[in-house]
N, C-alpha and C positions, 0 to 999 in steps of 0.2 A: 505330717500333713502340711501340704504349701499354705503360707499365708494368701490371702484373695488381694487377688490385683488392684490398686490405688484409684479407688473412683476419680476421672478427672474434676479439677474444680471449673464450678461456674462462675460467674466473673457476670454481675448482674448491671456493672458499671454502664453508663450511658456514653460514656467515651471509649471505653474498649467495643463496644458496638458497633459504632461505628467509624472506629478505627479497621476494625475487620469487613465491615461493609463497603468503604475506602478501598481495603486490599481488593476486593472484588470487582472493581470500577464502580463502585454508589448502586444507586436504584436505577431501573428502568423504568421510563414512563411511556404510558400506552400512548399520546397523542404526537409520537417522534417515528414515525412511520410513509414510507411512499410503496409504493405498488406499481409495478411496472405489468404491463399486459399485454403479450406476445400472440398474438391469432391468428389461423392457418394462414398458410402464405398465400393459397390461392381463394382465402377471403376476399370479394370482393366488396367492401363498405364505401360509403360516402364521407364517415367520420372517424378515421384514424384514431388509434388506441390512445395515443400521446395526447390528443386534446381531451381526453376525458378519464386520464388517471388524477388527475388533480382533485378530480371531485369525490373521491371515496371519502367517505364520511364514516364510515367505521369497516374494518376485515376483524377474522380471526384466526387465527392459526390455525394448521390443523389436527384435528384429533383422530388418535387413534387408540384401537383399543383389540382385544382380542377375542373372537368367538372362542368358548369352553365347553368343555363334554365333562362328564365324573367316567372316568377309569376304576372300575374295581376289583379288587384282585381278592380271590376265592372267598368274596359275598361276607369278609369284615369290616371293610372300610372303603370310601370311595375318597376318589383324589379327584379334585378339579384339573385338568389341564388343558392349554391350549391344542386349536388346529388350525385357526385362522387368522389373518390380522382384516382388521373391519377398517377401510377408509372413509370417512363421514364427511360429507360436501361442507365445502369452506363456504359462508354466507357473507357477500361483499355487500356493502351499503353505499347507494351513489345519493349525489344532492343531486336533485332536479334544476333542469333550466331551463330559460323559454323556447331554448331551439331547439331541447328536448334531447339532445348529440346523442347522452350519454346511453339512454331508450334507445334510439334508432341503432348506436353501436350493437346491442345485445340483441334487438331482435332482427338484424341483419345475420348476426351470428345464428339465431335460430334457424333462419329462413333456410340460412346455405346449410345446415342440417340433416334439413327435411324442407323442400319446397311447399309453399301452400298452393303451388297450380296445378304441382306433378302430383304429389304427396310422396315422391323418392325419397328415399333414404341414404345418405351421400354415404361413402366409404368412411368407416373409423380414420383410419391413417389421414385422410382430408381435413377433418373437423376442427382435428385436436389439435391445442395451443399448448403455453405456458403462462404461469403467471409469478411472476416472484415479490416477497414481501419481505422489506427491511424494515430494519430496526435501528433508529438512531441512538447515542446517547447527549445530556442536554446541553456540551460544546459544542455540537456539530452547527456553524451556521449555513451549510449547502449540503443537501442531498448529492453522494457520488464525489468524483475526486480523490483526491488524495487525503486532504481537510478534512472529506466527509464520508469516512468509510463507514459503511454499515457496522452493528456492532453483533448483528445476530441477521440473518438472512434464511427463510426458510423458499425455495421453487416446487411450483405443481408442476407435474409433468403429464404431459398428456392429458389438459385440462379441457372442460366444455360446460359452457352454462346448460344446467339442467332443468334449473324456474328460474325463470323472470314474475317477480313477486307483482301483486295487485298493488296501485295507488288510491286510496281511498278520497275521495272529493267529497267537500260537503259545504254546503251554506255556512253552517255555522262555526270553522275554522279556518284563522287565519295563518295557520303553520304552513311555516316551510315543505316544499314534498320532496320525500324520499322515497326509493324501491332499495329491493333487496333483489339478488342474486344470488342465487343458488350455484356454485360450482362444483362438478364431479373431477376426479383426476384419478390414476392410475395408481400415480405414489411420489412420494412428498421427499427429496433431501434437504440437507441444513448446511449452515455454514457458520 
């Protein structure tokens, strides 16, 4: 009989931790991020994508995940497996402002869509943009460059806002206003 294999040892040290989290480039932090947003060419807007990627106040990456059926085979057992892969809209979060840019950006996007005079429905191949999302780490002092290369980069391909979220108004707050956006995309590579 073979002796069993050498369980590896754990090593619960606070400096071996983070000597191996070192090897890995350190931690990532969520607030080291810019957004770039590329919209049909034949968008016509008043307020260009580059004045108002500055103000994303929160993205998220996106998720994916897989539709499952159970497979059974002569009514013993069933097996989960996949058949689909499920893309789930990336929700971008803009700060509000008094000229409102970042609103008029998205619902000019809507407009060109689907018109509210005709009620048409523009050509897919029209609509669709991209949008890509980097990830800095905490040297970087410039977005882009050579200094500032992203450290993880995920692009939507064939993206289009799907809701443009409610802003709720009220007497009684004095918060800053935010919307959300809903993005749909086709499919997502990384870098």
């Amino acid at each position: 009989m073979a002796a069993p294999a050498p369980i590896a040892r754990a090593d619960f040290a606070i400096t071996d931790f983070m000597a191996k989290l070192d090897g890995l480039g350190s931690y990532a932090k969520r607030n080291r991020f810019t957004v770039e947003i590329i919209p049909p060419v034949t968008l016509n807007s008043s307020v260009p994508a580059s004045q108002i990627e500055f103000l994303v106040k929160a993205i998220s990456f996106p998720a994916r995940s897989f539709g499952s059926t159970t497979y059974r085979s002569g009514g013993k057992y069933g097996l989960e497996v996949p058949y689909e892969v499920t893309e789930e809209p990336v929700g971008i979060t803009f700060l509000g402002t008094n000229d409102w840019k970042a609103r008029k950006f998205w619902y000019d996007w809507h407009e060109y869509i689907q018109s509210n005079s005709s009620y048409n429905m523009q050509y897919y191949n029209k609509f669709i943009g991209t949008i890509a999302i980097s990830v800095y780490n905490e040297e970087s002092q410039v977005a882009g460059g050579t200094s500032g290369s992203p450290t993880h980069k995920v692009t939507l391909h064939e993206c289009w806002p799907k809701t443009i979220g409610a802003i709720e108004l009220g007497w009684e707050s004095g918060e800053l206003v935010d919307f959300t956006v809903d993005i749909a995309y086709s499919w997502w590579t990384q870098e």
